[in-house]
Legacy VTK file of the C-alpha trace (Angstrom):
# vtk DataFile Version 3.0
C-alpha trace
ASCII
DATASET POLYDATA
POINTS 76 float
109.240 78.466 103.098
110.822 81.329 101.129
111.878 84.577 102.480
112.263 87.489 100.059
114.244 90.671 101.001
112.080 94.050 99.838
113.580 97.432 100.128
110.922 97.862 103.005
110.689 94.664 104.873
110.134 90.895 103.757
108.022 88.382 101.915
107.373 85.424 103.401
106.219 82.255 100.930
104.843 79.324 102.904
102.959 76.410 101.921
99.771 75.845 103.426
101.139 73.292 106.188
103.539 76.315 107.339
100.842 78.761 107.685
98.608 76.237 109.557
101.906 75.772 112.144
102.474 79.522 111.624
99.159 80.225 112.959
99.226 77.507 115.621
102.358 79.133 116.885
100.696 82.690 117.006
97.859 81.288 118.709
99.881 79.937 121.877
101.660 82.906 121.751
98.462 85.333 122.286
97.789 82.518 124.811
100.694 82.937 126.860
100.623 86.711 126.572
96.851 86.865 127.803
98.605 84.479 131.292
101.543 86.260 131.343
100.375 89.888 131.318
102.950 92.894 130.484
105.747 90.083 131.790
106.049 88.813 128.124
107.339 91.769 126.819
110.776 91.984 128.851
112.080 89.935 126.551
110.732 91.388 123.358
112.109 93.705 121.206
110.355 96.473 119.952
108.624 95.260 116.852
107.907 92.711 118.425
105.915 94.278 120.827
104.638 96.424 117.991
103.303 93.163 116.623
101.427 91.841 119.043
99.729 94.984 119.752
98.561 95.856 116.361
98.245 92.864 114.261
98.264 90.242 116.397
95.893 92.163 119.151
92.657 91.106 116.815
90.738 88.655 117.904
90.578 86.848 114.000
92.245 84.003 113.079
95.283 84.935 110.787
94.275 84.728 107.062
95.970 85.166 103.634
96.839 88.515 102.581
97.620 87.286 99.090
97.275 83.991 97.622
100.115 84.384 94.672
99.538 80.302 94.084
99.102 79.478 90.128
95.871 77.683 89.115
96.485 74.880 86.900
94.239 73.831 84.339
91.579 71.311 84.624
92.490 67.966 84.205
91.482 65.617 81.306
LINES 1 77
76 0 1 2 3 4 5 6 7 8 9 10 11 12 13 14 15 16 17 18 19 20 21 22 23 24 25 26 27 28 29 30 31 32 33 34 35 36 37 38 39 40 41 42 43 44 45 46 47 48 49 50 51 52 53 54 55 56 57 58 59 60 61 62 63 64 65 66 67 68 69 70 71 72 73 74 75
């Protein structure tokens, strides 16, 4: 994982294993929200909050925004 600081927010690198555990995390989170109710947000901050209603309040799986990975050539 690599996190890059922008002037407006960050860049997070991951490898595909990362995103799959990334994803798996966000999952079970929308799970416990959806149990929990408004009770999961005492603890959250703001953005947070932010977060999981806008982004993470779809009902798609998360996907790749943009895949920066270099192709190698083809083998021999």
């Amino acid at each position: 994982m690599k996190i890059t600081r922008l002037k407006r927010g960050y860049r997070i690198s991951l490898n595909d294993g990362e995103f799959d555990a990334l994803s798996l995390l966000v999952q079970y989170g929308l799970e416990a929200r959806d149990e929990q109710g408004e009770e999961f947000f005492e603890a959250a901050s703001a953005a947070a909050k932010r977060a999981f209603k806008g982004r993470f309040a779809l009902r798609e799986p998360m996907e790749v925004d943009e895949d920066r990975r270099r192709s190698r050539p083809p083998s021999r």
